[in-house]
C-alpha positions as CSV (number, residue, x, y, z in Angstrom):
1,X,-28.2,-3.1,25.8
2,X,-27.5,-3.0,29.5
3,X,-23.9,-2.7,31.2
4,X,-24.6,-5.7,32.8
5,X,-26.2,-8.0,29.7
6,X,-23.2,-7.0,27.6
7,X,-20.6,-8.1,29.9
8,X,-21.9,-11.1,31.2
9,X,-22.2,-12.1,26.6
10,X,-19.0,-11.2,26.3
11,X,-17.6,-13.0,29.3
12,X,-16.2,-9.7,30.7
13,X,-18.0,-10.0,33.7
14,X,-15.8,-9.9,36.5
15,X,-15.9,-12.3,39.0
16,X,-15.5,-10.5,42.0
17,X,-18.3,-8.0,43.2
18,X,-16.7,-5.1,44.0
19,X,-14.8,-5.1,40.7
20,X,-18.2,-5.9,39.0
21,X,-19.5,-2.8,40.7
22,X,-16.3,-0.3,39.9
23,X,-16.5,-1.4,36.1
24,X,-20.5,-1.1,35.5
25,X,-19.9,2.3,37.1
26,X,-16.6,3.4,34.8
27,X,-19.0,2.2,31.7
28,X,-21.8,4.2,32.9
29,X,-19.5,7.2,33.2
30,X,-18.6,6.8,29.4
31,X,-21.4,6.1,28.3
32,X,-23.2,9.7,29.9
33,X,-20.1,11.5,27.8
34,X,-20.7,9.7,24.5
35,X,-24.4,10.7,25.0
36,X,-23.3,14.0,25.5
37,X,-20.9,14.6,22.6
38,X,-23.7,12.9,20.5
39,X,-26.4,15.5,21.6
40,X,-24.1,18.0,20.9
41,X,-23.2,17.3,17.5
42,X,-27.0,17.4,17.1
43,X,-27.8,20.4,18.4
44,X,-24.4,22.2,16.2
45,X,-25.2,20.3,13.3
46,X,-21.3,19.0,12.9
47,X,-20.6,16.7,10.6
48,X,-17.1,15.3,10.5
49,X,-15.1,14.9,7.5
50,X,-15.5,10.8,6.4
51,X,-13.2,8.4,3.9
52,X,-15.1,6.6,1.6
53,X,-11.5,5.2,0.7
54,X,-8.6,4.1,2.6
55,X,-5.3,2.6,2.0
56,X,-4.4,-0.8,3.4
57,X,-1.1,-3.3,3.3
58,X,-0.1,-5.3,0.5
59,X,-1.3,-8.7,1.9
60,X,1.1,-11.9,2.1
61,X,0.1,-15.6,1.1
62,X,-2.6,-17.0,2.5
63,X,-4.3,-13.2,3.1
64,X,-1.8,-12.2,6.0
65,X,-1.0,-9.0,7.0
66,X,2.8,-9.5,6.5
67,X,4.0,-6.9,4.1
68,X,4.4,-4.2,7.2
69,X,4.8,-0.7,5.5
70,X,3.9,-1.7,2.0
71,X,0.2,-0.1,0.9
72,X,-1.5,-1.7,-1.9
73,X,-1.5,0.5,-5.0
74,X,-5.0,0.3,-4.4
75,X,-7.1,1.6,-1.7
76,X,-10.0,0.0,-0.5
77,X,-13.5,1.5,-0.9
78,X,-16.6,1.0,1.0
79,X,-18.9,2.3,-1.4
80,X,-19.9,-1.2,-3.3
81,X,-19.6,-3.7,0.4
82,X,-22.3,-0.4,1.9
83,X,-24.5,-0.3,-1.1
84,X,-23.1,3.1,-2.7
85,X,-22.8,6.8,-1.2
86,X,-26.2,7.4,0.1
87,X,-26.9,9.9,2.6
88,X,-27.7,7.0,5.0
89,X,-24.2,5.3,4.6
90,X,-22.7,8.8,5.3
91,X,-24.4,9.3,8.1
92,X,-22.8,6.2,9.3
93,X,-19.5,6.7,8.6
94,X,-20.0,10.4,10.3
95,X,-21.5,8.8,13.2
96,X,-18.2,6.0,13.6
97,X,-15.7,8.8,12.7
98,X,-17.0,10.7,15.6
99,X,-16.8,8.0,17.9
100,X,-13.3,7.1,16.8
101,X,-12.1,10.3,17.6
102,X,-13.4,10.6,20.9
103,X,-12.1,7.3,21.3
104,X,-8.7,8.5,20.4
105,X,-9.2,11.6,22.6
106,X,-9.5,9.4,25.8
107,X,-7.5,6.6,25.4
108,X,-3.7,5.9,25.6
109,X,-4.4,3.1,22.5
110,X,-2.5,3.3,19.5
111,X,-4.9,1.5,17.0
112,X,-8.7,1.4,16.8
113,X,-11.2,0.6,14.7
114,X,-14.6,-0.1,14.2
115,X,-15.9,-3.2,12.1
116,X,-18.8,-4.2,10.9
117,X,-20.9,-7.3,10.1
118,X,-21.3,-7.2,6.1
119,X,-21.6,-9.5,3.1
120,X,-19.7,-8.0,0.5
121,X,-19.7,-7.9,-3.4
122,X,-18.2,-11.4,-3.7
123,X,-21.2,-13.1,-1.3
124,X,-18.7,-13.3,1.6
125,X,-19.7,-12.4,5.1
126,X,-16.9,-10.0,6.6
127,X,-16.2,-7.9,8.8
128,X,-15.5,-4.7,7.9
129,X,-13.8,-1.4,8.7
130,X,-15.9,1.7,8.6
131,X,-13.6,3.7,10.7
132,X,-10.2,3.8,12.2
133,X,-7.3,5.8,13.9
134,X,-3.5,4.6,13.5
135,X,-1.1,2.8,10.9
136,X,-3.1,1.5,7.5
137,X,-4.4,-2.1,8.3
138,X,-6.6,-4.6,6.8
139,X,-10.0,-3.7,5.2
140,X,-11.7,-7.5,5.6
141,X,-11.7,-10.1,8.4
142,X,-13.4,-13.1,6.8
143,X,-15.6,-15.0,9.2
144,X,-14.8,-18.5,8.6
145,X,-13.3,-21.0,10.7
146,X,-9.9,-20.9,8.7
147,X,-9.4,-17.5,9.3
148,X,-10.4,-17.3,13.1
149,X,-7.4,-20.0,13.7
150,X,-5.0,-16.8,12.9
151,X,-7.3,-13.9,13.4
152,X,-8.4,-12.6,17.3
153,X,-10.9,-10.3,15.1
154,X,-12.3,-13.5,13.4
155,X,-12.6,-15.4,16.6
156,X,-14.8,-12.6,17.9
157,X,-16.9,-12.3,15.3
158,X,-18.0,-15.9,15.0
159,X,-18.0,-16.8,18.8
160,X,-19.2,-13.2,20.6
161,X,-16.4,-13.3,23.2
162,X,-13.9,-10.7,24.1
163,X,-10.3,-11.9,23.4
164,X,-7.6,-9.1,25.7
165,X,-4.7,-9.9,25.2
166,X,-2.2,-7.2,27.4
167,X,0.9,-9.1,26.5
168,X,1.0,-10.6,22.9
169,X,4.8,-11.6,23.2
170,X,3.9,-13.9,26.0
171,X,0.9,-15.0,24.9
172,X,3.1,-16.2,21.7
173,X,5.6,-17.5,23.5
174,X,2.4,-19.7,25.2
175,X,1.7,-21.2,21.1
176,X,-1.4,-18.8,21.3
177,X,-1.8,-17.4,17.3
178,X,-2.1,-13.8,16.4
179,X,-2.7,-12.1,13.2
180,X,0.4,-9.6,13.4
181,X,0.0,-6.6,11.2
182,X,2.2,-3.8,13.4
183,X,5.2,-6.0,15.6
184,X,5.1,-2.8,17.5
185,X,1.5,-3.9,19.2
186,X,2.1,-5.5,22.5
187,X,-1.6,-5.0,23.8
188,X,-5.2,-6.2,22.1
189,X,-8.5,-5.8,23.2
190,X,-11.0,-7.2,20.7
191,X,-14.4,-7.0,22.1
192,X,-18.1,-8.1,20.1
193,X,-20.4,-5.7,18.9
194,X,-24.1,-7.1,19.9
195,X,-27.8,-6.0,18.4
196,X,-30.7,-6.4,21.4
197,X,-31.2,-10.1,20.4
198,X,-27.5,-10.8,21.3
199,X,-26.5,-11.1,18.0
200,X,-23.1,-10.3,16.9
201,X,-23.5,-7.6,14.2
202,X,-19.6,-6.4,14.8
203,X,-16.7,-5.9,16.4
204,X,-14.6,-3.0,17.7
205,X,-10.3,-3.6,18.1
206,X,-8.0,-1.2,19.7
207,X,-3.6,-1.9,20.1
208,X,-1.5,-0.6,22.2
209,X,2.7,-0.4,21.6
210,X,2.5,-0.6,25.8
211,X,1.3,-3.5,27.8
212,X,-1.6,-4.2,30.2
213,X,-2.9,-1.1,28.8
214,X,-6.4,-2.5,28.4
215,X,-7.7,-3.0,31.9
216,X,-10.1,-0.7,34.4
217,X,-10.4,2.5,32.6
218,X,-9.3,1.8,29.2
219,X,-11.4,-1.5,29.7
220,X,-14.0,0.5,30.5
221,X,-13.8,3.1,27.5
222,X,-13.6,0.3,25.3
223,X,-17.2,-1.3,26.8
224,X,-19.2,1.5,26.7
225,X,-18.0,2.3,23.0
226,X,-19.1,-1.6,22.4
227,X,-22.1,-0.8,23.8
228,X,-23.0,3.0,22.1
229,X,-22.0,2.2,18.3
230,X,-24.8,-1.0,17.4
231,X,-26.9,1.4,19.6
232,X,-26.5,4.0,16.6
233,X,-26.6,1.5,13.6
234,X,-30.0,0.2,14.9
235,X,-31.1,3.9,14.8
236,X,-30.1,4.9,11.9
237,X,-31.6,1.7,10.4
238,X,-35.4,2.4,11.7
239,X,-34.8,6.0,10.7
240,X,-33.8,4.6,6.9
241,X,-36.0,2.5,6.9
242,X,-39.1,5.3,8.5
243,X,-38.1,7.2,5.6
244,X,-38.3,5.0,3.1
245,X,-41.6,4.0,3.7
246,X,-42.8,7.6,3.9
247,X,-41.1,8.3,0.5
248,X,-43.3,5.3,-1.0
249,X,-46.8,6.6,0.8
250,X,-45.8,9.7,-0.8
251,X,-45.2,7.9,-4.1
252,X,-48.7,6.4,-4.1
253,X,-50.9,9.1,-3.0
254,X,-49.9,11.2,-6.0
């Protein structure tokens, strides 16, 4: 998807030209380096180390995140919501933990994580996390209605636009509703994940404990990560999907 298509989906198109023009160009510069770390790991053959399993907070009534620094006795596993531990979902979750990390590497954020569009094992549609960096947080963001009127990550999965918010105590103070799982966050950026129809297929979050952290730079980051992760999960999809077709040709010409 182009620099210019996602922001002008996601309503982060700036209105003024010249700041138009100095955020396409900080996106572009990302994007070039996630290219090259990608290529790299290609050429070297790294594979990061991946959890299939990660701990997350006891969760209060109604499914809020208000039990801060309790963890579930049980952590969460993505094997059953990504349809087991095949070499294709691990390839996925080595892609999105490399992406996390240089994430982490260039940004002053304090949270990130990577969701994904899924139905899981009870027929629900959610999103969920495939990778992350920071405190243990919430597996599932159900996308319903409901849950969007208290969840930023909700919101942007059903409508497809960016919610920043660089000061959450004044934007409470204003009656606006927030999902708080760390009270140290001050800063959110949730921003839509879109396939090339325009489709939103996830979402990617990042916190700060600083505020009016996500703007320029760190805005830009952010974009071009929005921008290269569905770009890998359509990939890896056709090349899933390449194989599996060659495995049945295979199967019937014996």
């Amino acid at each position: 998807m182009s620099i210019v298509r996602y922001l002008s989906l996601s309503g982060l198109l700036p209105a003024i030209e010249t700041q138009q023009q100095a955020l396409q160009q900080a996106v572009a510069d990302y994007l070039q380096q996630y290219q090259l770390l990608l290529q790299q790991a290609q050429a070297t053959a790294t594979a990061p180390a991946i959890q299939w399993q990660y701990q997350v907070p006891e969760l209060g009534e109604g499914g809020a995140c208000s039990l801060f620094g309790q963890l579930a006795e049980q952590p969460y596993d993505l094997t059953a919501i990504l349809g087991g531990q095949t070499a294709t979902n691990q390839q996925l979750l080595q892609q999105m933990t490399m992406i996390s990390a240089f994430y982490q590497s260039q940004s002053k954020s304090d949270w990130f994580g990577i969701y994904q569009r899924r139905v899981n094992p009870q027929g629900e549609t959610v999103l969920v996390k495939l990778s992350y960096f920071g405190a243990p947080s919430r597996a599932e963001f159900p996308l319903t209605a409901e849950f969007a009127a208290i969840s930023n990550n909700s919101t942007v999965g059903l409508t497809g636009k960016a919610r920043i918010i660089n000061d959450v105590p004044a934007y409470l103070q204003q009656g606006g509703e927030y999902y708080t799982c760390d009270p140290k966050v001050l800063a959110e950026a949730c921003i839509p994940l879109y396939d090339e129809a325009g489709h939103v297929v996830g979402i990617i979050d990042s916190e700060a404990f600083q505020k009016q952290l996500f703007v320029t730079d760190e805005l830009a980051l952010l974009i071009a990560t929005a921008i290269v992760v569905p770009t890998l999960w359509t990939e890896l999809a056709a090349t899933a999907s390449t194989d599996k077709a060659t495995d049945s040709h295979s199967l019937v010409t014996q």
